[in-house]
ZARONU-150923 format. One record per atom (N, C-alpha, C): residue number from 1; residue in one letter; atom name; x, y, z. Coordinates in steps of 0.05 Angstrom, whole numbers, plus 5000, padded with zeros to 4 digits. Example, Ala and Ser with C-alpha at 12.3 -4.5 7.8 and 13.67 -1.06 7.14 Angstrom:
<recs>
<rec nr="1" rest="A" atom="N" x="5264" y="4886" z="5156"/>
<rec nr="1" rest="A" atom="CA" x="5246" y="4910" z="5156"/>
<rec nr="1" rest="A" atom="C" x="5264" y="4934" z="5156"/>
<rec nr="2" rest="S" atom="N" x="5257" y="4955" z="5142"/>
<rec nr="2" rest="S" atom="CA" x="5273" y="4979" z="5143"/>
<rec nr="2" rest="S" atom="C" x="5258" y="5001" z="5157"/>
</recs>
This chain:
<recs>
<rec nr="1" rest="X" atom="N" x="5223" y="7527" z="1873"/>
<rec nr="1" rest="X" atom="CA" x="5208" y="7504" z="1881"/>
<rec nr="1" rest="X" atom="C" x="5202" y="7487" z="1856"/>
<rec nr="2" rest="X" atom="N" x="5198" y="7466" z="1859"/>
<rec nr="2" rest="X" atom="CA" x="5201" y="7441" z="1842"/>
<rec nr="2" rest="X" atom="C" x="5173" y="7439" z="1826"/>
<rec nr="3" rest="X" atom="N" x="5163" y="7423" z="1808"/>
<rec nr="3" rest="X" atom="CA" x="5134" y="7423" z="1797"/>
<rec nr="3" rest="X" atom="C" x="5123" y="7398" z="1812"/>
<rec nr="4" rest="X" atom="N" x="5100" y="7391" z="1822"/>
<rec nr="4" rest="X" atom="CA" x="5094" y="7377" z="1834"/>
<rec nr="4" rest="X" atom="C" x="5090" y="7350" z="1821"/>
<rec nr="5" rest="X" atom="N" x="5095" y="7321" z="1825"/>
<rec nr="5" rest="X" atom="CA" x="5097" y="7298" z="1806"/>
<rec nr="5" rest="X" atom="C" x="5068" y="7300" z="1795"/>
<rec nr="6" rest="X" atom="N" x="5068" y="7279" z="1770"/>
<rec nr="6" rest="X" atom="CA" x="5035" y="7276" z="1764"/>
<rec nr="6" rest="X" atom="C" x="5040" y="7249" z="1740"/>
<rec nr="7" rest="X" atom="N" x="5022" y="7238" z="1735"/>
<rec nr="7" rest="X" atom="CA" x="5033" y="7208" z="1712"/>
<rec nr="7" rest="X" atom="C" x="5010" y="7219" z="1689"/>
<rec nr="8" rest="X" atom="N" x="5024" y="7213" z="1677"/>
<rec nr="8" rest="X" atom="CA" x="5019" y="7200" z="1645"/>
<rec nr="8" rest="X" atom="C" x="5010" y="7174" z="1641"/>
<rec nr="9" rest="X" atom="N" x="4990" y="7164" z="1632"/>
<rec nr="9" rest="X" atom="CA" x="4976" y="7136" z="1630"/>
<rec nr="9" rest="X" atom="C" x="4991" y="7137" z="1608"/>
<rec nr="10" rest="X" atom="N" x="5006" y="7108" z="1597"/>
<rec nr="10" rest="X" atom="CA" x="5011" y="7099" z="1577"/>
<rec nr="10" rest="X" atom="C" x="5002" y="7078" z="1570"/>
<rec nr="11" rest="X" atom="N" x="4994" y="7060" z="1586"/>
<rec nr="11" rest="X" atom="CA" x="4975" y="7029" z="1579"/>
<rec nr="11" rest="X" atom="C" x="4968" y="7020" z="1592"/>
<rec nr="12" rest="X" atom="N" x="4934" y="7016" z="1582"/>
<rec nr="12" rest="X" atom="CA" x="4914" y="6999" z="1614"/>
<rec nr="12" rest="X" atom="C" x="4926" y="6966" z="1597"/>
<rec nr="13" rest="X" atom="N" x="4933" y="6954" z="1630"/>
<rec nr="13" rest="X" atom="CA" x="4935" y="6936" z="1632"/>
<rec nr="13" rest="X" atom="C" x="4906" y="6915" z="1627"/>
<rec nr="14" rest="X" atom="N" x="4911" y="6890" z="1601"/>
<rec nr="14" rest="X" atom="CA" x="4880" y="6877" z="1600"/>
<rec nr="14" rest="X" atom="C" x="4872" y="6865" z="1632"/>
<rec nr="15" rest="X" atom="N" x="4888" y="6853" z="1644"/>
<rec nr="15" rest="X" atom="CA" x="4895" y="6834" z="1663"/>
<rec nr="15" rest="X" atom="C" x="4894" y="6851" z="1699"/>
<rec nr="16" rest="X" atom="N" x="4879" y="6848" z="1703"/>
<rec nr="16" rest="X" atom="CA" x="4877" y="6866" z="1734"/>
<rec nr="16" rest="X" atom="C" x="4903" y="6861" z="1749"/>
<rec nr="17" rest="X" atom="N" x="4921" y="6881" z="1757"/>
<rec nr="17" rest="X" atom="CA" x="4938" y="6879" z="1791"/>
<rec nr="17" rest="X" atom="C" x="4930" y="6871" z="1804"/>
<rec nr="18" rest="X" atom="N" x="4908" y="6872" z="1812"/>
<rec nr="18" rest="X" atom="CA" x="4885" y="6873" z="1841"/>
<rec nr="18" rest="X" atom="C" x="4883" y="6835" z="1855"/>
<rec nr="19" rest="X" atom="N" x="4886" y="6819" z="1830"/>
<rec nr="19" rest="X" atom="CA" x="4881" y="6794" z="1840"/>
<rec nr="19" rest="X" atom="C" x="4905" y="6780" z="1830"/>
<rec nr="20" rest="X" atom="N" x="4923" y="6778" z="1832"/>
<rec nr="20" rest="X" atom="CA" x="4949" y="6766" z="1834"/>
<rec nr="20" rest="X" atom="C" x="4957" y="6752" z="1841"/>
<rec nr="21" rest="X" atom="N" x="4962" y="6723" z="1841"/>
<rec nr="21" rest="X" atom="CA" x="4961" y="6692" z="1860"/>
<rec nr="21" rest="X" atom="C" x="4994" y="6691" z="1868"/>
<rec nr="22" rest="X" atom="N" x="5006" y="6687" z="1846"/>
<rec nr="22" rest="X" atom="CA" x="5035" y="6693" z="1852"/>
<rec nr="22" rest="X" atom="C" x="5056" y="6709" z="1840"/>
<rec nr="23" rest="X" atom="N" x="5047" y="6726" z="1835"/>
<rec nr="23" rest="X" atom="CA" x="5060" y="6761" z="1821"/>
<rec nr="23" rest="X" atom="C" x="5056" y="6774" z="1840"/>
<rec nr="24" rest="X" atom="N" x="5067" y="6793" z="1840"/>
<rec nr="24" rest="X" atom="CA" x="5095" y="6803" z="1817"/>
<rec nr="24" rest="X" atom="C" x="5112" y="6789" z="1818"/>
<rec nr="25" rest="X" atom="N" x="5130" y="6779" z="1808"/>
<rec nr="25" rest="X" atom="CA" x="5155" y="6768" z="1798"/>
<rec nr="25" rest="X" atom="C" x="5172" y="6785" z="1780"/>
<rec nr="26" rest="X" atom="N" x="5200" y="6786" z="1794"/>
<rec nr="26" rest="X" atom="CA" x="5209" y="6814" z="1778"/>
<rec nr="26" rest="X" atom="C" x="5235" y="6804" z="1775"/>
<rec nr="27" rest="X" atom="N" x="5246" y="6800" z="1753"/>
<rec nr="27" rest="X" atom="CA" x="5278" y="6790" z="1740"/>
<rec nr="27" rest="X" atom="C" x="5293" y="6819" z="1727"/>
<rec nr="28" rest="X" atom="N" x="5314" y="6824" z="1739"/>
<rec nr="28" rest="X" atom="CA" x="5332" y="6845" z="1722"/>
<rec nr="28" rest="X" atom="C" x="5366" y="6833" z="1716"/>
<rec nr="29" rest="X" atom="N" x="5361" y="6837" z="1684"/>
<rec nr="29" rest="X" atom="CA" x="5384" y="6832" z="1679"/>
<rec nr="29" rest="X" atom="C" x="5389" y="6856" z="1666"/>
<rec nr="30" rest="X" atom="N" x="5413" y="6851" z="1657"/>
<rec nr="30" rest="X" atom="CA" x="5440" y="6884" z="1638"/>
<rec nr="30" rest="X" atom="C" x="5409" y="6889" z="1620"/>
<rec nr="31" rest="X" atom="N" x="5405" y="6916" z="1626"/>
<rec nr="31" rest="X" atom="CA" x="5390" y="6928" z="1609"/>
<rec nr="31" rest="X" atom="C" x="5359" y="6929" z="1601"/>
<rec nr="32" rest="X" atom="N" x="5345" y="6904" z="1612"/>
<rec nr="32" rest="X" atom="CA" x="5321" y="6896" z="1616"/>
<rec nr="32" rest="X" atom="C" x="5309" y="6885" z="1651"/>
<rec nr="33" rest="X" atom="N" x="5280" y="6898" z="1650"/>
<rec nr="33" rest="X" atom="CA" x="5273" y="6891" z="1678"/>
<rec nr="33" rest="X" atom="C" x="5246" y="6873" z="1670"/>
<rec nr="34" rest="X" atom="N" x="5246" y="6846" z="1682"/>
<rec nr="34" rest="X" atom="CA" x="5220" y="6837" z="1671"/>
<rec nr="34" rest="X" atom="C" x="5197" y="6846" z="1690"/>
<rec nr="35" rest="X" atom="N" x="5168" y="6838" z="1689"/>
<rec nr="35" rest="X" atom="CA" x="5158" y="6840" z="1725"/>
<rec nr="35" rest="X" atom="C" x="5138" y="6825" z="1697"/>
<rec nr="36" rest="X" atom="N" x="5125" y="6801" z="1716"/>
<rec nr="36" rest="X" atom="CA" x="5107" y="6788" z="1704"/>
<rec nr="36" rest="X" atom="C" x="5084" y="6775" z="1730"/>
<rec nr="37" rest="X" atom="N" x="5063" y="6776" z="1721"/>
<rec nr="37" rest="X" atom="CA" x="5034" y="6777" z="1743"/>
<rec nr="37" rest="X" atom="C" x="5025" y="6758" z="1735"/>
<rec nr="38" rest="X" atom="N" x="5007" y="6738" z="1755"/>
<rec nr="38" rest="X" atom="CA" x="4989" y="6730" z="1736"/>
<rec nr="38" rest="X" atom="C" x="4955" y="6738" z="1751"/>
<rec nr="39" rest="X" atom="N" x="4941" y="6720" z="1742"/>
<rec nr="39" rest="X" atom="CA" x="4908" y="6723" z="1748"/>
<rec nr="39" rest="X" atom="C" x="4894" y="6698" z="1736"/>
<rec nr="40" rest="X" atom="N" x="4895" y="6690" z="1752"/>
<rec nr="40" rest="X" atom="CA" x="4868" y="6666" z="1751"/>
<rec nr="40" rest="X" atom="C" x="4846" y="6668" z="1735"/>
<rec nr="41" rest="X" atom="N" x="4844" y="6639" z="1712"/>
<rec nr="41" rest="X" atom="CA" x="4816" y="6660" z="1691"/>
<rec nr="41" rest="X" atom="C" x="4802" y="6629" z="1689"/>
<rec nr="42" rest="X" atom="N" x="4787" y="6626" z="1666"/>
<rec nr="42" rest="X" atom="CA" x="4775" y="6599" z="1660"/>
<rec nr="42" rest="X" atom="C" x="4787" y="6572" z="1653"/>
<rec nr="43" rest="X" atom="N" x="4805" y="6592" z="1644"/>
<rec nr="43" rest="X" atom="CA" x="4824" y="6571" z="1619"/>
<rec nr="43" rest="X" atom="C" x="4848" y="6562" z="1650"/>
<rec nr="44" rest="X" atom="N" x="4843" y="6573" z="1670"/>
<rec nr="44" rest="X" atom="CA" x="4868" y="6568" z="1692"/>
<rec nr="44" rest="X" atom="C" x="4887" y="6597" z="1694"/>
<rec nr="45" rest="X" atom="N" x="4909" y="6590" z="1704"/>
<rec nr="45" rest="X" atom="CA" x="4929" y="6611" z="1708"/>
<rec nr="45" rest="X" atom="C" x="4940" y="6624" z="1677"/>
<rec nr="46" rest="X" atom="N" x="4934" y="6655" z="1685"/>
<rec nr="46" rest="X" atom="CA" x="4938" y="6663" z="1661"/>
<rec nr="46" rest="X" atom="C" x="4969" y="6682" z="1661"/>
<rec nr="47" rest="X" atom="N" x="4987" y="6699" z="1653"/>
<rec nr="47" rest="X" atom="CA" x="5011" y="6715" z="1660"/>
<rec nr="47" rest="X" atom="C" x="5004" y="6735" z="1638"/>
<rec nr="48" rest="X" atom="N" x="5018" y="6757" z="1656"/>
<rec nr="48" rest="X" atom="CA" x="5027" y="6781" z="1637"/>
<rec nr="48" rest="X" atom="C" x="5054" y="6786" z="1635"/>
<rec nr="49" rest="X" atom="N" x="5068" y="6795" z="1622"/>
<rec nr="49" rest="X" atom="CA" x="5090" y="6803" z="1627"/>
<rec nr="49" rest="X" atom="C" x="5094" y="6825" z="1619"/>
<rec nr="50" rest="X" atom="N" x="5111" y="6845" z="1631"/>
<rec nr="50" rest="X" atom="CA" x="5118" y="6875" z="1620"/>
<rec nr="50" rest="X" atom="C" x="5150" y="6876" z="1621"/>
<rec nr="51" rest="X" atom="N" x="5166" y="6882" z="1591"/>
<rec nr="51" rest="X" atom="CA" x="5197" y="6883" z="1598"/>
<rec nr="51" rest="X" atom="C" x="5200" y="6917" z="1596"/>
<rec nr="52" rest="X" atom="N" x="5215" y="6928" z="1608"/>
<rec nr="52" rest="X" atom="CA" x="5222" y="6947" z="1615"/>
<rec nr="52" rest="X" atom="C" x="5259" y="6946" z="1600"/>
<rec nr="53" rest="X" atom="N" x="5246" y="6956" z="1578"/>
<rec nr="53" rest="X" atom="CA" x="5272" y="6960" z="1566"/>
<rec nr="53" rest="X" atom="C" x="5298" y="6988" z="1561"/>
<rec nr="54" rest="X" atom="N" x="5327" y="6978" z="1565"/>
<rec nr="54" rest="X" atom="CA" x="5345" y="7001" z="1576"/>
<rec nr="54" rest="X" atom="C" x="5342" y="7008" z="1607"/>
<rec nr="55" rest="X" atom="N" x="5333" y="6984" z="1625"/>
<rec nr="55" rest="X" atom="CA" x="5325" y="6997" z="1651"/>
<rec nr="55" rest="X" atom="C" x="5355" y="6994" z="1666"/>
<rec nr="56" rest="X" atom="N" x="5349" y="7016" z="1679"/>
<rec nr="56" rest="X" atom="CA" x="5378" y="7035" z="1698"/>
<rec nr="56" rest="X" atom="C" x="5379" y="7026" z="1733"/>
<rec nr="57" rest="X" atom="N" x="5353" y="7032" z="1740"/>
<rec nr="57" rest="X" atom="CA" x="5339" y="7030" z="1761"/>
<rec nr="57" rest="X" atom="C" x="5317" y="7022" z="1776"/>
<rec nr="58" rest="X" atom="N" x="5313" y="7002" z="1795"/>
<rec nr="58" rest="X" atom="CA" x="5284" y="6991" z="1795"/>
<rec nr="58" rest="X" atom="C" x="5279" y="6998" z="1824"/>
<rec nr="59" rest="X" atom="N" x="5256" y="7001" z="1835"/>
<rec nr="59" rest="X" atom="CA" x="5246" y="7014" z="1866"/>
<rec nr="59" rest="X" atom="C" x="5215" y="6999" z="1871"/>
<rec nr="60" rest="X" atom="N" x="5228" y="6983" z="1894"/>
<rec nr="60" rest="X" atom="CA" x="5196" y="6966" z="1903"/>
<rec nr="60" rest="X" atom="C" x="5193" y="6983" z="1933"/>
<rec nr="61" rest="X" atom="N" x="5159" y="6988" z="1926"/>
<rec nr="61" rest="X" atom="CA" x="5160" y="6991" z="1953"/>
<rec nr="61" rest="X" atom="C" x="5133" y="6981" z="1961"/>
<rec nr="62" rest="X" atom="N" x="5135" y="6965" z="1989"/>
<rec nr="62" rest="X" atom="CA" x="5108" y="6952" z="2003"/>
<rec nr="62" rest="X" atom="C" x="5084" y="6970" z="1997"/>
<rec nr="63" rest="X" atom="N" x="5058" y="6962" z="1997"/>
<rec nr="63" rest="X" atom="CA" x="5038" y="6972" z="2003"/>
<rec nr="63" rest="X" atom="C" x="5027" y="6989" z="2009"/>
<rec nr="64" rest="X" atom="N" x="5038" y="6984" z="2051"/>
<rec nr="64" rest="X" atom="CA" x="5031" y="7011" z="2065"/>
<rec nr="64" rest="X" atom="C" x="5051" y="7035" z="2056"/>
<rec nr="65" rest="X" atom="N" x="5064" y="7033" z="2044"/>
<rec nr="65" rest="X" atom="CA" x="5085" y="7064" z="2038"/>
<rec nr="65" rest="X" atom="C" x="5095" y="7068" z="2012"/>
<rec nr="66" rest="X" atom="N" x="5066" y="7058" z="1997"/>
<rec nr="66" rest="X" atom="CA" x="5072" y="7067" z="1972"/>
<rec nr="66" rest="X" atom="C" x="5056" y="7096" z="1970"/>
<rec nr="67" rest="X" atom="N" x="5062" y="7120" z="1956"/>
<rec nr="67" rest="X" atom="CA" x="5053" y="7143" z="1948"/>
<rec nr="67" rest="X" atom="C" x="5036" y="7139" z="1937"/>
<rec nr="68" rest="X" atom="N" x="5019" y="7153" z="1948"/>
<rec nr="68" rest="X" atom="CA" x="4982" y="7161" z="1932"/>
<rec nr="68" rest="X" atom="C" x="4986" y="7169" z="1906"/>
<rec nr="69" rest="X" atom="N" x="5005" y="7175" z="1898"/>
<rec nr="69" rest="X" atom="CA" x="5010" y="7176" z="1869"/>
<rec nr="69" rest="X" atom="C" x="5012" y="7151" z="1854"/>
<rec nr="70" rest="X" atom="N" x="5034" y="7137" z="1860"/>
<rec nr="70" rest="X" atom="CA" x="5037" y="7106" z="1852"/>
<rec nr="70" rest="X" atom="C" x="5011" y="7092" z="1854"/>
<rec nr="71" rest="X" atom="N" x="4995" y="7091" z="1874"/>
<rec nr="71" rest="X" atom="CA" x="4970" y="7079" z="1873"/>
<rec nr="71" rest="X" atom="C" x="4951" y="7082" z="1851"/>
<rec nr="72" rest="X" atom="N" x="4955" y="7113" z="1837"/>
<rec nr="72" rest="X" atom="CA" x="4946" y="7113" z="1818"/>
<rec nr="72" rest="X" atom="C" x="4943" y="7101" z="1782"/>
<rec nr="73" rest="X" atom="N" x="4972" y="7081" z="1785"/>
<rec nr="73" rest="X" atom="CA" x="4984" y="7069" z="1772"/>
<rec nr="73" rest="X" atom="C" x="4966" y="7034" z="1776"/>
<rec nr="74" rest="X" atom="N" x="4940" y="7027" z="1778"/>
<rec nr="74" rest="X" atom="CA" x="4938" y="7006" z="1782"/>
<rec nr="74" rest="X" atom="C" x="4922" y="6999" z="1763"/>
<rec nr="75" rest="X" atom="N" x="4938" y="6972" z="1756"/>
<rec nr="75" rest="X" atom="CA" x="4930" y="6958" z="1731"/>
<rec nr="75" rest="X" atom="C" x="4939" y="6980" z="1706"/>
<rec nr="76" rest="X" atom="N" x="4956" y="6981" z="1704"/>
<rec nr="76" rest="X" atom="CA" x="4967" y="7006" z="1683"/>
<rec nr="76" rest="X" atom="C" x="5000" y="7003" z="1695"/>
<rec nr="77" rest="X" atom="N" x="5002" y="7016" z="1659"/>
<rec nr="77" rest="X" atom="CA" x="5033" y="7028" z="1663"/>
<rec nr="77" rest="X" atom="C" x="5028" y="7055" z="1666"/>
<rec nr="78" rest="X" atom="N" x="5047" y="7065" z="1676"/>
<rec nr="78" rest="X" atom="CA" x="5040" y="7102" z="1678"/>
<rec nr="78" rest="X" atom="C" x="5066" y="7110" z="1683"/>
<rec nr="79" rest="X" atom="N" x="5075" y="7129" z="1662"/>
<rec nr="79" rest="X" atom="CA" x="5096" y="7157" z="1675"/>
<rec nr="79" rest="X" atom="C" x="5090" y="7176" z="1689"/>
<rec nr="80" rest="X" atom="N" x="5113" y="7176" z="1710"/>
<rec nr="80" rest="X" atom="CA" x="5106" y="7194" z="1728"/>
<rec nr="80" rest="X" atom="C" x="5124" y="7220" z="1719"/>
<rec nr="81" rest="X" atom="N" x="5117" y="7241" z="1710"/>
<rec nr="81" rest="X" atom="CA" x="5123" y="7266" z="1707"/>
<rec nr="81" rest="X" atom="C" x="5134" y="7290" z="1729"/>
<rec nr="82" rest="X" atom="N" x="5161" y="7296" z="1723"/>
<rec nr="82" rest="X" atom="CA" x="5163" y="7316" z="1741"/>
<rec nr="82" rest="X" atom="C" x="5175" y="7294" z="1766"/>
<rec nr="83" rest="X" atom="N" x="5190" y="7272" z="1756"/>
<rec nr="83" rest="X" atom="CA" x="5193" y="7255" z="1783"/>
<rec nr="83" rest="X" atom="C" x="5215" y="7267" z="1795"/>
<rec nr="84" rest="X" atom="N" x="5225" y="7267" z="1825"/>
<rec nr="84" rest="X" atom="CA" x="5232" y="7264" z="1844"/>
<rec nr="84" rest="X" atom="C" x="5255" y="7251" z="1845"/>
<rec nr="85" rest="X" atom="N" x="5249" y="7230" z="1836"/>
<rec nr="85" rest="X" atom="CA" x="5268" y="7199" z="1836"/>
<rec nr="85" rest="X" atom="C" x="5291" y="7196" z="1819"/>
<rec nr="86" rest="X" atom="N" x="5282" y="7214" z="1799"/>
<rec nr="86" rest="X" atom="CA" x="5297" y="7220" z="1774"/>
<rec nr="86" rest="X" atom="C" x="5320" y="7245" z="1776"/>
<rec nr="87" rest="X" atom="N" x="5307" y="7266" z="1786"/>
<rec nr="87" rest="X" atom="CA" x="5327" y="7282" z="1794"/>
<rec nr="87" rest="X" atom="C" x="5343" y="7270" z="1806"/>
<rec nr="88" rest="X" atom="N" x="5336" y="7255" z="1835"/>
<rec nr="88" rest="X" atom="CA" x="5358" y="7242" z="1846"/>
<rec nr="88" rest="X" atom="C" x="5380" y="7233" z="1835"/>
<rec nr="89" rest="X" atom="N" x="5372" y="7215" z="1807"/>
<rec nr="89" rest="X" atom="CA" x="5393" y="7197" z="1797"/>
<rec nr="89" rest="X" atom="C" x="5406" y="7208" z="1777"/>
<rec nr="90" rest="X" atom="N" x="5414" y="7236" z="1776"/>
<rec nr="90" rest="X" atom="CA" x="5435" y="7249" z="1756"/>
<rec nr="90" rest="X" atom="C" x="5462" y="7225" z="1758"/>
<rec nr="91" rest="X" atom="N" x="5466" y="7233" z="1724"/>
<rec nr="91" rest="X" atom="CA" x="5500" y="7209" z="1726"/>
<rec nr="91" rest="X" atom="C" x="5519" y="7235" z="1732"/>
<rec nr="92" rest="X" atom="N" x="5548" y="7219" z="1733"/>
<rec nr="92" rest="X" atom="CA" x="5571" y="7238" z="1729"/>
<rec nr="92" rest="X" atom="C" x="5573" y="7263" z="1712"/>
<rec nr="93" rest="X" atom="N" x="5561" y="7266" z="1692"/>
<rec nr="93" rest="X" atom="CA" x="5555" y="7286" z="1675"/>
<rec nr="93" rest="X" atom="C" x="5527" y="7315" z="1681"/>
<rec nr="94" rest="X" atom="N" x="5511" y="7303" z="1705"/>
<rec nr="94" rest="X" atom="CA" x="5504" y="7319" z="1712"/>
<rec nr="94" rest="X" atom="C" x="5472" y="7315" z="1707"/>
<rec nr="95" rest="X" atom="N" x="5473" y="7293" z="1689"/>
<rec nr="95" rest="X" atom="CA" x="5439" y="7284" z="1671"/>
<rec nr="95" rest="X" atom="C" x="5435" y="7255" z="1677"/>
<rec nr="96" rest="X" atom="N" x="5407" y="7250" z="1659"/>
<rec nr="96" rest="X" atom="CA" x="5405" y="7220" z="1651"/>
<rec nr="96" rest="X" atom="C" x="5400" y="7229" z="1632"/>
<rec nr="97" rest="X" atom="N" x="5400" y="7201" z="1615"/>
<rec nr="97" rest="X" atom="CA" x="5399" y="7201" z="1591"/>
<rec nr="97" rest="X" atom="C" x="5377" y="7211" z="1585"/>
<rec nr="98" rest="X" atom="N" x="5376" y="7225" z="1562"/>
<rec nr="98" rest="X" atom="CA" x="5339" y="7243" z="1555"/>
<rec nr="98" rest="X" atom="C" x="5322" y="7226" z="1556"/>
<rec nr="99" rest="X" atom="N" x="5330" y="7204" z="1534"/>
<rec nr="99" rest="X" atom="CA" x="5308" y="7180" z="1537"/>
<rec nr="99" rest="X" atom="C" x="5300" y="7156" z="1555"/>
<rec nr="100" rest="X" atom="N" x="5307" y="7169" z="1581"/>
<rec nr="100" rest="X" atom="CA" x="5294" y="7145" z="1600"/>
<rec nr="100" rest="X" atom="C" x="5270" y="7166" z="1612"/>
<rec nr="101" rest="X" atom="N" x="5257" y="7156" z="1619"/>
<rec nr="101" rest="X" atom="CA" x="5227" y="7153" z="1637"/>
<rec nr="101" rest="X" atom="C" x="5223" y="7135" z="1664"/>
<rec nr="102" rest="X" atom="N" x="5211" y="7148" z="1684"/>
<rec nr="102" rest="X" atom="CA" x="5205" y="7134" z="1710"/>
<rec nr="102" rest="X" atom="C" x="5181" y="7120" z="1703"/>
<rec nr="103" rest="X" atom="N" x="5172" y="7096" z="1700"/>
<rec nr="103" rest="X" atom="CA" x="5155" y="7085" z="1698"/>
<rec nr="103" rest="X" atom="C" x="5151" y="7080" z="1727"/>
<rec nr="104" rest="X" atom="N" x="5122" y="7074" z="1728"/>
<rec nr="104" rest="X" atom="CA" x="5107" y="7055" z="1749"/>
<rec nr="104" rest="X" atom="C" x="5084" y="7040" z="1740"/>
<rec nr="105" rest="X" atom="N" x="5079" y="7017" z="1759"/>
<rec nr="105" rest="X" atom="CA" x="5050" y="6992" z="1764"/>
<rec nr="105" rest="X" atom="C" x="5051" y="6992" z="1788"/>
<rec nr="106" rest="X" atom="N" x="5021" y="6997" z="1791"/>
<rec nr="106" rest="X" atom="CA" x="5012" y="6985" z="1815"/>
<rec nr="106" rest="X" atom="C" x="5002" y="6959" z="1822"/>
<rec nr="107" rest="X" atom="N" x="5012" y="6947" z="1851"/>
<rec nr="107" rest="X" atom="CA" x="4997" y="6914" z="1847"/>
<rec nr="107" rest="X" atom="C" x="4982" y="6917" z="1875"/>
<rec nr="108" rest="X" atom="N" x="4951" y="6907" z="1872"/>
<rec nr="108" rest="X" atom="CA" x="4947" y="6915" z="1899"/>
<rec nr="108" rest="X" atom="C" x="4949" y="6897" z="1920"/>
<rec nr="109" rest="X" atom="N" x="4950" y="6893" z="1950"/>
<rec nr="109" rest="X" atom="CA" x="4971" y="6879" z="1965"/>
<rec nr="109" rest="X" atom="C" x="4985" y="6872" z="1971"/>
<rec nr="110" rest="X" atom="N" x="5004" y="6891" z="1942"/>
<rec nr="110" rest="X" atom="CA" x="5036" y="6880" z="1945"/>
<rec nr="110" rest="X" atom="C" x="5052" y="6913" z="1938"/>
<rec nr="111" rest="X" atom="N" x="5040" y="6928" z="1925"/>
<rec nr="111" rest="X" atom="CA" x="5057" y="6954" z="1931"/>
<rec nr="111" rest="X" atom="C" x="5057" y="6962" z="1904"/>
<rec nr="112" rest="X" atom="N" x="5072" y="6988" z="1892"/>
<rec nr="112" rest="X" atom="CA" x="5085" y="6992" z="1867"/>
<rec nr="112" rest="X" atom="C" x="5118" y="6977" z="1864"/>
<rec nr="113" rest="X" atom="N" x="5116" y="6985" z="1839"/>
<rec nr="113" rest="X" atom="CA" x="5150" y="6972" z="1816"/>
<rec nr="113" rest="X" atom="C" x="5144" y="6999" z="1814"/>
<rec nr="114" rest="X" atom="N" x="5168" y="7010" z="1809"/>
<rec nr="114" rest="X" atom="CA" x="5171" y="7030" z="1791"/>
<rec nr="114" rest="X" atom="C" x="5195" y="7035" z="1781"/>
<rec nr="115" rest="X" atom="N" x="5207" y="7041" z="1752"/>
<rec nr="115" rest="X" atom="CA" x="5236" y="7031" z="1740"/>
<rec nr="115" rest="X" atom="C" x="5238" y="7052" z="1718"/>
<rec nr="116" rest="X" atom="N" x="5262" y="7063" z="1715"/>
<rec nr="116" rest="X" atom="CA" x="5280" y="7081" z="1706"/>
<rec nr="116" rest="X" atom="C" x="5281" y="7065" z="1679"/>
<rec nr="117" rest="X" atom="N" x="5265" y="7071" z="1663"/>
<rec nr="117" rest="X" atom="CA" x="5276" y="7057" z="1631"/>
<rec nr="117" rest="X" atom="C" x="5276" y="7068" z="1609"/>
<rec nr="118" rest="X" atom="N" x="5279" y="7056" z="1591"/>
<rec nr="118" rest="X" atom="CA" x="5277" y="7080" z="1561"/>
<rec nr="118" rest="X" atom="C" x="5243" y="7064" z="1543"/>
<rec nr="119" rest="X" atom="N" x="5244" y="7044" z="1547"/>
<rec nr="119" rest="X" atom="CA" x="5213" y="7031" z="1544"/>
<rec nr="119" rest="X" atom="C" x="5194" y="7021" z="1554"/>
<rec nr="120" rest="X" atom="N" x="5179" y="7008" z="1540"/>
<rec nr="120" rest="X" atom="CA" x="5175" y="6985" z="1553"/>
<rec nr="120" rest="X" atom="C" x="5158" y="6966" z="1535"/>
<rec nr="121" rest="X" atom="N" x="5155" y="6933" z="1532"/>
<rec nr="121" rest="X" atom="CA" x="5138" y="6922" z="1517"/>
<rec nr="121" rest="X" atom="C" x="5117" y="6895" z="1536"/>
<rec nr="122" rest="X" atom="N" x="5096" y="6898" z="1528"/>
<rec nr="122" rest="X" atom="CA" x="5075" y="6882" z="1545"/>
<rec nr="122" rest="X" atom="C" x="5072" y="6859" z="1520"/>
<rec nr="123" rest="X" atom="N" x="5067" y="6833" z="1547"/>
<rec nr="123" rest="X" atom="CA" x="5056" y="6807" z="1529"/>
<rec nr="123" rest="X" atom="C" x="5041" y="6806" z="1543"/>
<rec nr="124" rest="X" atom="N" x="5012" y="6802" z="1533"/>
<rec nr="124" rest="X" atom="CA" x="4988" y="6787" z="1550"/>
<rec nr="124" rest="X" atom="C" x="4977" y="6760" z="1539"/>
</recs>
């Protein structure tokens, strides 16, 4: 039997998921996944952006059927340990590369991102 998933916090987001006007917005090109949010502040519309660098794989899912796990991912990046998702995606050789990671964010009323990468770098 398998070890049960669990995350790793790697970075509270300054910028809340929770209030989001028109994010997520998510661009993937060869090798990078963008997903950029924003939030309404004084100064007007503000953005975050997170690039997900070396990404392999990206997985959106709505709201209602995102995992109580993923939910735990809000306003944060977080590794999920022990993933599921990952096993799935063995290459031809039988692996993934050591250095990728399942990352996830949670956004609330719009669901989790969660992406197969080897990093990742935040602009706020």
């Amino acid at each position: 039997m398998s070890q049960p998933e669990y995350l790793q916090d790697c970075f509270r987001l300054r910028r809340s998921t929770a209030v989001c006007d028109e994010g997520p917005e998510i661009l993937m090109r060869p090798g990078v996944l963008t997903v950029r949010y924003d939030m309404e502040s004084n100064n007007g519309r503000e953005w975050t952006t997170i690039e997900f660098i070396g990404a392999v794989a990206l997985l959106v899912t709505p709201e209602f059927a995102t995992k109580a796990i993923a939910t735990e991912a809000y306003s944060k990046i977080a590794i999920v340990l022990n993933s599921m998702w990952m096993a799935m995606m063995v290459g031809a050789e039988g692996r993934l590369a050591s250095d990728l990671k399942h990352f996830v964010v949670f956004f609330d009323h719009y669901g989790s991102v969660e992406v197969i990468a080897r990093a990742y770098e935040v602009q706020e």
